[in-house]
N, C-alpha and C positions, 0 to 999 in steps of 0.2 A: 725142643726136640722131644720131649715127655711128651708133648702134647700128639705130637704123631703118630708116637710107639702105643700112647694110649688106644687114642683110634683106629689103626692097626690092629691090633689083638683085640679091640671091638667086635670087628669086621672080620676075623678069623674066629675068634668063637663062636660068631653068628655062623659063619657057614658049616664049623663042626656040627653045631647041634639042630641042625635042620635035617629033617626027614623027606617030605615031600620036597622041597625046594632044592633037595641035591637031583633027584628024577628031570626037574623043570627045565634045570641051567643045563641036565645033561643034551634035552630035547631043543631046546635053543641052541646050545653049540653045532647039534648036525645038523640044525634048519641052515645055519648060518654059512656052514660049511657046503652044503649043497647049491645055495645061495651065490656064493662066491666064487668055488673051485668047479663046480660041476656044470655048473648052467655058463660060465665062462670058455667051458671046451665045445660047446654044443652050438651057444649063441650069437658067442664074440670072438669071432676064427680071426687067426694074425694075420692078415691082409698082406703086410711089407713082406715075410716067406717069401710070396709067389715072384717079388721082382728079381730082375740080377743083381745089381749093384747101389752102392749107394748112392749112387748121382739119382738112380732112377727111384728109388725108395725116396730121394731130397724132394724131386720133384712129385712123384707121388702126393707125399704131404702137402707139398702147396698149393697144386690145383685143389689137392679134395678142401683144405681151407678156404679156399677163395669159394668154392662151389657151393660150400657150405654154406657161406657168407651169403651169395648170392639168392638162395633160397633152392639151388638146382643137388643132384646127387652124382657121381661119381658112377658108380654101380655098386651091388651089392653081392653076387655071385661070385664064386673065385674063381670061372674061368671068364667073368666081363672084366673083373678088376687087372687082371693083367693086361688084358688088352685094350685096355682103357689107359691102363697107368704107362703102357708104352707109348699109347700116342699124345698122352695128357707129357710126358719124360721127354718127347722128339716136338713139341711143342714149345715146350718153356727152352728147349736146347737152342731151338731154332729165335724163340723170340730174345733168347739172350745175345746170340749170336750175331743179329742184328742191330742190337741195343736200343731197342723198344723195351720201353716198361709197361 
């Protein structure tokens, strides 16, 4: 346990007595955060929102897996993804229905 608390206050005195490298980490943290938070609202829109229910959201998810699988897409716009994922949702409804796999 010494051994941890040693390297700990290692690693904490190192970052007190840093000058330039406090500016650095501050420039990495915003990159990281624009990175993650910002270019997430712009580039990677919640898709499942646009359906009604969870049945259609279940199915949703498994065509776009299989489509995926397949090498094919889904669509990418949020007014094709509805309309996609409604008939991808009356599809799987219908082949359950049946009892086709």
């Amino acid at each position: 346990m010494n051994t941890i608390r040693k390297i700990g206050c290692f690693y904490i005195d190192g970052f007190k007595e840093m000058t330039i490298g406090k500016t650095l980490w501050i420039i990495i943290l915003c990159k990281v955060f624009v990175l993650f938070f910002v270019l997430k609202l712009f580039f990677f829109p919640n898709r499942l929102n646009a359906l009604p229910d969870e049945a259609a959201k279940g199915a949703f998810v498994a065509t776009d897996l299989i489509h995926r699988a397949s090498g094919s897409s889904v669509g990418s716009s949020a007014t094709n993804v509805g309309s996609s994922a409604t008939l991808n949702a009356n599809h799987s409804l219908n082949i359950q229905q049946h009892g086709k796999h």
